[in-house]
Every structure is written in structure tokens, then in C-alpha cells.
VOBA-1610 file (N, C-alpha, C; in pm, whole numbers, padded with zeros to 5 digits, always signed):
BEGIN
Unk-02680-01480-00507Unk-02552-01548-00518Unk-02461-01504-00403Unk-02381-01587-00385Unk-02285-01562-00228Unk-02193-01468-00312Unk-02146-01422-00210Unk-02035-01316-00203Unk-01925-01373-00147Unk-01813-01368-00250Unk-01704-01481-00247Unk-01595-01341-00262Unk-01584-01238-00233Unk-01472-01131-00259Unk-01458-01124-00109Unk-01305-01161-00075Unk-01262-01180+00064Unk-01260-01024+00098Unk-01244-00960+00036Unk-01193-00791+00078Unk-01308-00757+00151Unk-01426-00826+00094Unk-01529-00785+00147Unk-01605-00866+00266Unk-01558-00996+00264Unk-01640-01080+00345Unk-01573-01078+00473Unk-01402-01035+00439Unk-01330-01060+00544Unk-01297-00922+00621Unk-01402-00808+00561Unk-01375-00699+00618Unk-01403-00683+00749Unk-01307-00592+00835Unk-01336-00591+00989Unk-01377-00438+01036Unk-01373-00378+00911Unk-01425-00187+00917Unk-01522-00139+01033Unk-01493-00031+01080Unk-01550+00005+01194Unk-01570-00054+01335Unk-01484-00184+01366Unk-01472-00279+01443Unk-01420-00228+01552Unk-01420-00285+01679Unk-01315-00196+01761Unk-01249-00331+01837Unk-01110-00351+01883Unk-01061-00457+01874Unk-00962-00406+02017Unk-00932-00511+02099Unk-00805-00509+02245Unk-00724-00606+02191Unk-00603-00631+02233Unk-00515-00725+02224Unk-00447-00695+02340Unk-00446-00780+02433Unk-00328-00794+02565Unk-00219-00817+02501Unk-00109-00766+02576Unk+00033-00789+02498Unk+00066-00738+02362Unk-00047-00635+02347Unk-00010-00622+02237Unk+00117-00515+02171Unk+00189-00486+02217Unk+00286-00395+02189Unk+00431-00527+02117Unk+00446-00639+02200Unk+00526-00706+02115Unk+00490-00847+02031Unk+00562-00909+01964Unk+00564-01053+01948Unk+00446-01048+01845Unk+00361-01177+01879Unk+00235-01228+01840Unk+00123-01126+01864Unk+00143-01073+01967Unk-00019-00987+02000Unk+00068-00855+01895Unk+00160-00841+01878Unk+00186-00694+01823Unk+00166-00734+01641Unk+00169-00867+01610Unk+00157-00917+01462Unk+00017-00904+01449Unk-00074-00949+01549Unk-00226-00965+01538Unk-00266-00794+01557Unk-00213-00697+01636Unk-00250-00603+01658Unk-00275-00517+01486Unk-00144-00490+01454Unk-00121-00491+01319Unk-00192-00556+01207Unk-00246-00645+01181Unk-00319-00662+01104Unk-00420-00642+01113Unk-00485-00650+01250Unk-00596-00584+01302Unk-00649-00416+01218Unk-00574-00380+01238Unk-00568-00201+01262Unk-00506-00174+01050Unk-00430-00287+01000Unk-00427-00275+00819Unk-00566-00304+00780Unk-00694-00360+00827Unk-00805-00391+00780Unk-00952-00373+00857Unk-00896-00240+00927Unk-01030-00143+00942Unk-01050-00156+01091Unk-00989-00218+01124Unk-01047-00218+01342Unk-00954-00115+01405Unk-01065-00070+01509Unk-00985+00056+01600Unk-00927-00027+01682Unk-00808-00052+01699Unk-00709-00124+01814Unk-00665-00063+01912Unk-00696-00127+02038Unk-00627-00091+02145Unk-00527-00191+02177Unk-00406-00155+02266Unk-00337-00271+02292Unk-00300-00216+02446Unk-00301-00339+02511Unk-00280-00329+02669Unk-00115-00421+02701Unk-00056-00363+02788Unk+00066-00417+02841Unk+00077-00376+02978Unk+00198-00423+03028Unk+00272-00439+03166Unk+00375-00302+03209Unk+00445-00305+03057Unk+00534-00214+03012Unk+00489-00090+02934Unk+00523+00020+02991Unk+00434+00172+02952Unk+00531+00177+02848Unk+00703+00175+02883Unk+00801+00208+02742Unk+00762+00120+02629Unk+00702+00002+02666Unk+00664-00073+02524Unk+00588-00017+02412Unk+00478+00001+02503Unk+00401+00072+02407Unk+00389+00178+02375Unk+00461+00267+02455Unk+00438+00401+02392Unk+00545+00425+02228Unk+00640+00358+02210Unk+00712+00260+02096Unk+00676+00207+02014Unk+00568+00180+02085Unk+00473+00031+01943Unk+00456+00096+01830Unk+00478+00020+01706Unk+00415+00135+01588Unk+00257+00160+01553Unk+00188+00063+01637Unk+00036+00074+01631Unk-00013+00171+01739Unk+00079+00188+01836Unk+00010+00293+01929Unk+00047+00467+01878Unk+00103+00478+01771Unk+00083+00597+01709Unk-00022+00654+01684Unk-00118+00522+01608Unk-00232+00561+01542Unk-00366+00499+01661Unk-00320+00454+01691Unk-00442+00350+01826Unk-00386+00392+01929Unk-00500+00376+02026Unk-00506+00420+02165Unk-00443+00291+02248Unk-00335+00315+02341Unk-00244+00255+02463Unk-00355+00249+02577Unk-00316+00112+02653Unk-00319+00087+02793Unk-00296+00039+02858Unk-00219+00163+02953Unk-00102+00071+03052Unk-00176-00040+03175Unk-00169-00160+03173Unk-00235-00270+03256Unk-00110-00298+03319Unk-00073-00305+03498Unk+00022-00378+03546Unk+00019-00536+03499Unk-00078-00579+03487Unk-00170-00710+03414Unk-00255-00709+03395Unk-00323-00860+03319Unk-00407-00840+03268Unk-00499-00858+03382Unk-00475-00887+03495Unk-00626-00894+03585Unk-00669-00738+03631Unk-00612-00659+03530Unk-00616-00509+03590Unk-00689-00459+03469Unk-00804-00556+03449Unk-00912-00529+03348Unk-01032-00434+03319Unk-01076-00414+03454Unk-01180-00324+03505Unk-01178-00241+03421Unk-01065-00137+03473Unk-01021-00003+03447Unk-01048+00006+03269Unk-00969-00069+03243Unk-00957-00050+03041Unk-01069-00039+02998Unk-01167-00167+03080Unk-01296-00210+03035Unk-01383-00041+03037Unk-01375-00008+03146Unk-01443+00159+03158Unk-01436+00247+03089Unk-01263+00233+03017Unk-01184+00337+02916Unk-01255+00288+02778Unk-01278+00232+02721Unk-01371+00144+02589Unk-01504+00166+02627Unk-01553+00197+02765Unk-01726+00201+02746Unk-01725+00346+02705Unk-01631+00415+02791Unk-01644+00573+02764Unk-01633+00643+02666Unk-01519+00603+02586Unk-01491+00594+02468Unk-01608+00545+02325Unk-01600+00431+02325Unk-01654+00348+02241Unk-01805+00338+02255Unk-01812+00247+02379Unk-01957+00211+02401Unk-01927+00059+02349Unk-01893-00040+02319Unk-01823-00152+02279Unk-01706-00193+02223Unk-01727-00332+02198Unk-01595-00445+02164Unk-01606-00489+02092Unk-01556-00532+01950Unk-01603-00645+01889Unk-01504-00769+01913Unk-01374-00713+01898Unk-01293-00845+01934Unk-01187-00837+02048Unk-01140-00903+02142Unk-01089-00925+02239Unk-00981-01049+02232Unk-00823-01011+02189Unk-00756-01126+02186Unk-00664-01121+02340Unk-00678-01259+02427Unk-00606-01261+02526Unk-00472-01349+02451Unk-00377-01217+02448Unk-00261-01265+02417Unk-00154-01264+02489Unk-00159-01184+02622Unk-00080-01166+02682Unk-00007-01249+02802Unk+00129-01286+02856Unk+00165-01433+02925Unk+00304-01439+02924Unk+00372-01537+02932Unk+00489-01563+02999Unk+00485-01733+02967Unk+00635-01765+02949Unk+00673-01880+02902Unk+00761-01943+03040Unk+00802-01827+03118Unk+00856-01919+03235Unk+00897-01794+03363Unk+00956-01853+03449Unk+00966-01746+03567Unk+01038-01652+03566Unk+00956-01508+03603Unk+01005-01377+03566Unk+01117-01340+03651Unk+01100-01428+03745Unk+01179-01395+03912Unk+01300-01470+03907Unk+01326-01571+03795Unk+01455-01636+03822Unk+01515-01609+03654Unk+01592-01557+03605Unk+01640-01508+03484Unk+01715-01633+03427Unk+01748-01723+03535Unk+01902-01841+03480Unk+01785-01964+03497Unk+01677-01968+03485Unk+01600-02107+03482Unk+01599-02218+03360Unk+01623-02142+03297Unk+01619-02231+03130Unk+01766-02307+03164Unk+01852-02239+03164Unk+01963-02294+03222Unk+01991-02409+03328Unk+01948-02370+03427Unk+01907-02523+03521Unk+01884-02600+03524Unk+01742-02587+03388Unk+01640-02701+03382Unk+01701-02787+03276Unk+01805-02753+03192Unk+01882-02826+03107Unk+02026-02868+03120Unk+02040-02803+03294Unk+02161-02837+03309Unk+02156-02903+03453Unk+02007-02937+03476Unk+01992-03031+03611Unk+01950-03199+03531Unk+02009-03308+03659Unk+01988-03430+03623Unk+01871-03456+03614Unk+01754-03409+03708Unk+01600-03434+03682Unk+01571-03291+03664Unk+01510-03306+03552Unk+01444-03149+03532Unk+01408-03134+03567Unk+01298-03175+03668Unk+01137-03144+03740Unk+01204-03060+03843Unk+01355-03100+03906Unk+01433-02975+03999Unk+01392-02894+04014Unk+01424-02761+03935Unk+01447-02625+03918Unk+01293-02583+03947Unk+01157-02662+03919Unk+01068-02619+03901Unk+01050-02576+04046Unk+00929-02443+04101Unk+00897-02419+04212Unk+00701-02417+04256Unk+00688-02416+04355Unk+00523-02347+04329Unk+00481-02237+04263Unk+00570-02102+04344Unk+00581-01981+04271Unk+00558-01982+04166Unk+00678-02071+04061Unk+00680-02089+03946Unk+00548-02099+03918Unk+00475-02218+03941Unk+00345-02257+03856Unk+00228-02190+03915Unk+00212-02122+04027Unk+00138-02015+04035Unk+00167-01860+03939Unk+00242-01828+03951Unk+00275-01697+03867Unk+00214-01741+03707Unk+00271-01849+03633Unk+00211-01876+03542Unk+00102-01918+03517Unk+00041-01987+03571Unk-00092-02063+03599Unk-00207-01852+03584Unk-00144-01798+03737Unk-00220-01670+03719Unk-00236-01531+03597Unk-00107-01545+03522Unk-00114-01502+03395Unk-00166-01523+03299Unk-00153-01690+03266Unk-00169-01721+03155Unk-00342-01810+03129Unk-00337-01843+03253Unk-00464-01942+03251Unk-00621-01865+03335Unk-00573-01802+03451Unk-00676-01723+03544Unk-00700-01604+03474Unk-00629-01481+03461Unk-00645-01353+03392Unk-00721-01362+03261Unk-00714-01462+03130Unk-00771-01467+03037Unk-00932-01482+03085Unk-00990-01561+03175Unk-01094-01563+03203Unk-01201-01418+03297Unk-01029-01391+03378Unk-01157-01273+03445Unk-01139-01130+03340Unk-01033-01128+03211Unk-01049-01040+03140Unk-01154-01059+03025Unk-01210-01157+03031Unk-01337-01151+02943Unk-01429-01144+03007Unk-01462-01198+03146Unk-01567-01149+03248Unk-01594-00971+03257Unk-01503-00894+03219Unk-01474-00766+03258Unk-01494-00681+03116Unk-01474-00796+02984Unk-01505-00705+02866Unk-01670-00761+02855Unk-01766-00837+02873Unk-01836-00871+02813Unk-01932-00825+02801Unk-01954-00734+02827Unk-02098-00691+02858Unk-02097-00585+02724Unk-01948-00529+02693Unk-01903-00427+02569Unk-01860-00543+02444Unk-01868-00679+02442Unk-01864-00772+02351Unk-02033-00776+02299Unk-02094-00748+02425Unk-02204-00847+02363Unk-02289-00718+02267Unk-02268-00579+02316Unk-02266-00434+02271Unk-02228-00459+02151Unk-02107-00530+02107Unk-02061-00557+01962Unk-02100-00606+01852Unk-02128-00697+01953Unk-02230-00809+01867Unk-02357-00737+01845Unk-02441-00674+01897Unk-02588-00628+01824Unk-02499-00458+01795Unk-02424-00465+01750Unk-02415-00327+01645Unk-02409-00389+01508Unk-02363-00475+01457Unk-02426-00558+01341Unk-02548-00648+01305Unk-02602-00662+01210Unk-02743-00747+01197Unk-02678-00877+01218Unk-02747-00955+01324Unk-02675-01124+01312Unk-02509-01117+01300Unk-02471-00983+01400Unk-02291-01016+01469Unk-02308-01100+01577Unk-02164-01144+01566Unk-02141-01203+01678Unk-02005-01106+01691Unk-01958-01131+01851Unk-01865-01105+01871Unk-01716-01178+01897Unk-01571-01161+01918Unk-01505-01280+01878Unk-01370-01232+02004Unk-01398-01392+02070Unk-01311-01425+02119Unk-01176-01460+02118Unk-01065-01452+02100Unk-00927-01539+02062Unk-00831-01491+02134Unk-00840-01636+02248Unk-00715-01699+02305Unk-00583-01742+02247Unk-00497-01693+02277Unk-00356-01728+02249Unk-00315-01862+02282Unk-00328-01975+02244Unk-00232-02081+02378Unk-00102-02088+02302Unk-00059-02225+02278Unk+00049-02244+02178Unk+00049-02415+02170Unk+00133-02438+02066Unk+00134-02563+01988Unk+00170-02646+02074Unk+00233-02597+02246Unk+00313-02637+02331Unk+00196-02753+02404Unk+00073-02696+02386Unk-00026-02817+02482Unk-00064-02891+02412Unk-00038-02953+02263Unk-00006-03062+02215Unk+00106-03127+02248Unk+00178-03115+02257Unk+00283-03165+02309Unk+00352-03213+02433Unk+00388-03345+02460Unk+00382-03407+02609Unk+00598-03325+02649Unk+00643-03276+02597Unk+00785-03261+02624Unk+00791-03107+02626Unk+00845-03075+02716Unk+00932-02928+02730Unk+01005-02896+02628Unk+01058-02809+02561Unk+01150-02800+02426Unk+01149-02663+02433Unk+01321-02598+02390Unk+01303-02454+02389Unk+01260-02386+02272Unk+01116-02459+02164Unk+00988-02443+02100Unk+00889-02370+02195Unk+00882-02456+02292Unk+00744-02435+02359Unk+00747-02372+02543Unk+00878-02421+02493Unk+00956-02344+02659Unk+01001-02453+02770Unk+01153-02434+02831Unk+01173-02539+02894Unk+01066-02556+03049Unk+00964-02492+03044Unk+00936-02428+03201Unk+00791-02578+03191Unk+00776-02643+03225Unk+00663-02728+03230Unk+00503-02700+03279Unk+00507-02624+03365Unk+00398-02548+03373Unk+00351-02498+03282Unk+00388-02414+03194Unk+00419-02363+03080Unk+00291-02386+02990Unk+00332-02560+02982Unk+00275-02641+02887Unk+00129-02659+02964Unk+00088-02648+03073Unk-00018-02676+03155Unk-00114-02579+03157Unk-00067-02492+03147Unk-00114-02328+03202Unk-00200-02342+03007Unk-00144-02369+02883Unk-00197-02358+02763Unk-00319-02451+02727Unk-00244-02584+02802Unk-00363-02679+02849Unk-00474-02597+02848Unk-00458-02592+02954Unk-00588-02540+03043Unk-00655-02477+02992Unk-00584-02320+02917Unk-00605-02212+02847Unk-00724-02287+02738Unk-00688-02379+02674Unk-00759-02477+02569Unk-00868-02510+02637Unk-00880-02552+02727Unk-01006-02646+02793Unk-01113-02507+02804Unk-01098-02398+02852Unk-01134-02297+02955Unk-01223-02234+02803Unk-01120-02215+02703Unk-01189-02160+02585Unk-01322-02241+02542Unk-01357-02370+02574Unk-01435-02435+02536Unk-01593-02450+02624Unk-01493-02422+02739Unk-01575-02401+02827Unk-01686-02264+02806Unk-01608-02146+02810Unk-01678-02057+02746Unk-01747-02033+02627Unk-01674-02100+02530Unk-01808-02094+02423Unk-01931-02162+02411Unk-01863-02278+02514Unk-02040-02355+02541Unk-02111-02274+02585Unk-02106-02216+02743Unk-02159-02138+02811Unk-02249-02016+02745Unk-02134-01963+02673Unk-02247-01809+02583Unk-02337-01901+02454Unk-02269-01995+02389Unk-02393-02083+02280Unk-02503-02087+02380Unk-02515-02227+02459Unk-02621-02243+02565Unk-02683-02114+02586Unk-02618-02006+02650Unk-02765-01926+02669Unk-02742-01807+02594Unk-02759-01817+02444Unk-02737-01786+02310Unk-02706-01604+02351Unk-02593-01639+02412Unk-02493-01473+02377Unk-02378-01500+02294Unk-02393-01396+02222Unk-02375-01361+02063Unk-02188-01327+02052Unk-02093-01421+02185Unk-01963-01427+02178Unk-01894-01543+02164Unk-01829-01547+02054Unk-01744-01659+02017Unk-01631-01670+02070Unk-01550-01803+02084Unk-01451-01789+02176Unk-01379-01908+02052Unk-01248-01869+02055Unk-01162-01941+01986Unk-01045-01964+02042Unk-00956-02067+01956Unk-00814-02035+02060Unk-00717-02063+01901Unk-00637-01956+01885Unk-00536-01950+01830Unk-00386-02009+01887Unk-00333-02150+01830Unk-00229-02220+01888Unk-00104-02185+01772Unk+00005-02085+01809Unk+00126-02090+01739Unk+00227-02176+01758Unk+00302-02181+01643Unk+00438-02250+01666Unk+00494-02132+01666Unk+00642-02162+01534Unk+00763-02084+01602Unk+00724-01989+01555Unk+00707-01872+01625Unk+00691-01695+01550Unk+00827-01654+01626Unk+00828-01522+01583Unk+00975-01433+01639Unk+00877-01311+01750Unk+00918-01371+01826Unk+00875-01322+01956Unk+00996-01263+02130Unk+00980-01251+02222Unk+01073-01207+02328Unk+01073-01381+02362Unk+00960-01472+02366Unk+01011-01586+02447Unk+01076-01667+02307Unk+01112-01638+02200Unk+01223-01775+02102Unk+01333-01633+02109Unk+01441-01736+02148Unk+01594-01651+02098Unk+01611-01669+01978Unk+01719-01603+01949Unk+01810-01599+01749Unk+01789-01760+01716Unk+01863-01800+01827Unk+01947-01955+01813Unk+01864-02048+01827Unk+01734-02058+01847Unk+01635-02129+01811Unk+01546-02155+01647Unk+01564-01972+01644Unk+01512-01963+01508Unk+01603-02054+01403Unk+01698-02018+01432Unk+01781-02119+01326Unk+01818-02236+01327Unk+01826-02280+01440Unk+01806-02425+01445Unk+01731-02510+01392Unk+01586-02473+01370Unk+01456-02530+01343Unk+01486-02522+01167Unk+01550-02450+01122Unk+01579-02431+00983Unk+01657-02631+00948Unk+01720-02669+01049Unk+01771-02790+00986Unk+01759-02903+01064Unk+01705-02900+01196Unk+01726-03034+01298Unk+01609-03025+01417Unk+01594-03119+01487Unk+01498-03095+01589Unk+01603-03050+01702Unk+01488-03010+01731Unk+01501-02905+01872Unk+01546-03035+02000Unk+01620-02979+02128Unk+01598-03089+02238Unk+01468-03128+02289Unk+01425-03270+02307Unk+01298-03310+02321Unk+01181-03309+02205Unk+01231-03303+02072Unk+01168-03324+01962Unk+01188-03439+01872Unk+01160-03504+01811Unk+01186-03639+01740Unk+01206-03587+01573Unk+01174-03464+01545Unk+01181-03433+01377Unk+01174-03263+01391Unk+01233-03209+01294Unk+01216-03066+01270Unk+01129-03007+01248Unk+01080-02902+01206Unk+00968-02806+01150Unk+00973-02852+01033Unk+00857-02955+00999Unk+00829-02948+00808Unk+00881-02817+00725Unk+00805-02723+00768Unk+00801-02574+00700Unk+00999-02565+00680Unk+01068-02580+00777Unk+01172-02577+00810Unk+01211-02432+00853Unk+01105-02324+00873Unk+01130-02213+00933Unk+01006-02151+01030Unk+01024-02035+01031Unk+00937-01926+01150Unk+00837-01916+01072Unk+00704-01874+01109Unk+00564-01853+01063Unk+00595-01702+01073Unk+00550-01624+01012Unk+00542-01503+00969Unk+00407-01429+01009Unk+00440-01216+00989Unk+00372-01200+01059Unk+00191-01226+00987Unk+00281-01230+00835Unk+00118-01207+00702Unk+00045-01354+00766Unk+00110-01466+00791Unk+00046-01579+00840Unk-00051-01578+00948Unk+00068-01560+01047Unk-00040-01475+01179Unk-00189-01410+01143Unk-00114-01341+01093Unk-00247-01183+01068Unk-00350-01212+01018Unk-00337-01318+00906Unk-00430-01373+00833Unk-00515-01469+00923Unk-00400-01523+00970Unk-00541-01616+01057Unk-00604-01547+01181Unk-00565-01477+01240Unk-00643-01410+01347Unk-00761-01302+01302Unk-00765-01255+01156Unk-00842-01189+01112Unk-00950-01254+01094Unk-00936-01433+01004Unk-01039-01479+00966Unk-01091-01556+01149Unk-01040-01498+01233Unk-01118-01581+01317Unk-01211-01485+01400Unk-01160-01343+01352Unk-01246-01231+01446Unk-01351-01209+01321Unk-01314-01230+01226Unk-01456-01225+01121Unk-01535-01318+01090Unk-01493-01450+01117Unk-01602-01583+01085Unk-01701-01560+01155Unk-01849-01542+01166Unk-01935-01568+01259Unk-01975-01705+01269Unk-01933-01787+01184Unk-01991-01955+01204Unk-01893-02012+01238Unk-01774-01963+01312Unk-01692-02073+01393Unk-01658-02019+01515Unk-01668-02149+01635Unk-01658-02082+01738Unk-01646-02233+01789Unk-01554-02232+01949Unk-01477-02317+01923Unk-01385-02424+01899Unk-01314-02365+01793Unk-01198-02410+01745Unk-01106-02377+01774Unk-01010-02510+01793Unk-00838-02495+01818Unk-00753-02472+01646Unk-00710-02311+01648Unk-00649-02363+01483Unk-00527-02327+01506Unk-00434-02453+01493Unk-00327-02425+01519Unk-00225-02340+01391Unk-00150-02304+01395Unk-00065-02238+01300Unk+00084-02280+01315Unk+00180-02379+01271Unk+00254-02422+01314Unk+00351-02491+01237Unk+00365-02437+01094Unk+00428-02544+01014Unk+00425-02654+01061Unk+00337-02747+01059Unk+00316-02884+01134Unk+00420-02973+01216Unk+00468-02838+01258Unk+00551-02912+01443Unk+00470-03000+01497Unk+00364-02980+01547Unk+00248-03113+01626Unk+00237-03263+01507Unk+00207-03216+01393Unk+00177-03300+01275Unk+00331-03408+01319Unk+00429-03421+01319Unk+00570-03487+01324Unk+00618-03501+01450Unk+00565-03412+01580Unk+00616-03427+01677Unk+00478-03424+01809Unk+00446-03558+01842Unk+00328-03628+01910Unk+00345-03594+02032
//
């Protein structure tokens, strides 16, 4: 008879788990639930004061990454350590340009938005959010696939961050006024698919998923967003958040758990979003 007790099916015990970004936001909600249901967590950032702060790096091991293409190194710190990976979430990124602080501003207070935008701009993001996720799994995999045969018939588990934003054809300060933004998650989507074909086809034992949020409480949504969404649409939205609020962190947690423990899905786009996309096309 199947075994239908989630405590058990959905257990992640003895696991060993990275999260980029993980000291705030979303990667620090996923980190956290990670590390309440049995995985050794590491979390990598930009910012050393972040994490040495984090409340998961008390009990889990920190690593300071200027970025994430500064993968190598960690990757070495986990072989030495560990000897493998089981799960690897690229969560880490940027919603718009680090170099111009008053851009959100511009882009809603210029007659053509497309203005304010620069190359810079869509290189800097493009290289965070869309390039780094790929050469940081090039750099864990060999300690993924280590993961995967430390269990009978494991696999190991991929999960990409994008957001609800590459459904969506409009900029909105939901998904970020920065338009690239929305491109860079695109992509992020396509790239995940790409890779899980690739390891199916020549049957290595890593799943690749992509986890798409709406509104969480994070550094890229201000106060005044959060509450907005409580009663009206956002600029460049046609209807509000069904849910009529923020997704939470038990929501989060829950779904990023069942996606580093499913071994029969791999992937899939699951969005999490009080059905913002569902009302707004």
C-alpha cells in the first residue's frame, strides 16, 4: 500500500541544500523551510552583513559570493565539506538597476517609458538573473548528481526563481517597473526547460523546475504596494490580487519543499500567486 503520510513522503532529512540570495526575501523563506524539515542549508549572498544576521546562518553554514557567477569557489566549499548537493535553488537577482537608485521614478514619470531604460540596464540584469543561474548549476553539478545516487532512485532538484512577471506583457510595480526585468524571467523560464531536457535525454538524475511568485514581502515590493493590492489594481493591471493580499512565508515553503522532494516532476512552471496571472493576461 502507498504511503500517503506527508511527514514522511515529504521528508527532506539528511539532504544538503544552497539557496542564492538566501539571507533575504524569498530565498530566505525557502531557506527556512528548507533547514525546519531536515536539509543542511547553505545560503550564498553579495552582502557578508546580510548574512552573517540571517537567522538560518546561526545554525547553517554562510557564503559570501560577490555573485552568483562566483560559483566555483562555494562549489569546492560543499565538495570538501559534504561531498554533495541535493538541492540547488537559484534565487538570487535584481528587479532593476543597482546603479541608478531614482529609476522607478523616471520610468513613471517619463512620457515614453522605454526612456529611462539603458543597455547597462539590460545587461546587468540579463547577467544576474538569466546568465549566472546557468553557469551556477554548471559549477554545482557534478555534487547534484553525487546527490542524486546517495538515495536509491534520487534524483536531484533544481529550482529556479523567475516570477509571475514573465506572464505578463506590462511592467507594474508587482513585477517591477524595469522591462528587462520581465525578459531576463522570460528567459530564466525557457533556460529551465532547456536544462531539464538536456539531463532527461542523457538520463542524469537532475531535475530542474522553476518556481514563479507573486506578491511576497521581499527588498524589491515596498509597504505601499503591499497594501494596495489589498483593494485595487496596481498601475498597468486590469484587476487586483483575487487572494487580495501577500503570499506568505508557510506558502512559499511549502511549495519549494514539495518541489525539492517530488522525484516525478521536473519541468514545471508552478506559479504561486494568488492568481494575479489568472485576472491579469
Amino acid at each position: 500500500m502507498a504511503n500517503l503520510n506527508m511527514a514522511t513522503v515529504m521528508s527532506l532529512s539528511g539532504r544538503v541544500g544552497l539557496v542564492t540570495g538566501g539571507g533575504t526575501g524569498i530565498g530566505y523563506m525557502i531557506a527556512k523551510a528548507f533547514a525546519a524539515n531536515g536539509v543542511k542549508v547553505y545560503i550564498t549572498g553579495r552582502r557578508l552583513d546580510v548574512l552573517e544576521n540571517c537567522g538560518v546562518g546561526h545554525r547553517y553554514p554562510r557564503i559570501h559570493c560577490p555573485t552568483n557567477k562566483a560559483s566555483r569557489p562555494a562549489s569546492n566549499t560543499l565538495k570538501g565539506i559534504d561531498g554533495k548537493l541535493d538541492i540547488l535553488v537559484n534565487n538570487a537577482g535584481i528587479a532593476g538597476p543597482l546603479r541608478d537608485p531614482d529609476f522607478t521614478a523616471k520610468k513613471f514619470a517619463a512620457t515614453d517609458p522605454f526612456e529611462p531604460e539603458t543597455v547597462q540596464t539590460w545587461t546587468d540584469l540579463f547577467a544576474l538573473n538569466t546568465i549566472a543561474p546557468f553557469f551556477v548549476v554548471r559549477a554545482f553539478q557534478s555534487l547534484l548528481i553525487k546527490g542524486a545516487r546517495s538515495r536509491p532512485q534520487g534524483t536531484s532538484s533544481v529550482i529556479n526563481v523567475s516570477s509571475v512577471g514573465a506572464q505578463m506583457n506590462t511592467p507594474t510595480p508587482l513585477t517591477s517597473a524595469c522591462v528587462p526585468y520581465l525578459m531576463t524571467k522570460s528567459a530564466l523560464d525557457k533556460l529551465t526547460l532547456v536544462l531539464g531536457m538536456s539531463f532527461a535525454q542523457r538520463g542524469i538524475p537532475i531535475r530542474v523546475n522553476v518556481l514563479a511568485p507573486g506578491v511576497f514581502a521581499s527588498q524589491m515590493i515596498s509597504p505601499e504596494v503591499l497594501e494596495a493590492i489589498r483593494t485595487k489594481p496596481l498601475p498597468g493591471m486590469v484587476a487586483p490580487i483575487p487572494a487580495k493580499r501577500q503570499g506568505t512565508e508557510t506558502e512559499m515553503g511549502m511549495t519549494a519543499v514539495y518541489l525539492a522532494a517530488s522525484d516525478y516532476t521536473n519541468g514545471a512552471l508552478l506559479t504561486v500567486d494568488g492568481a494575479v496571472s489568472l485576472v491579469n493576461p
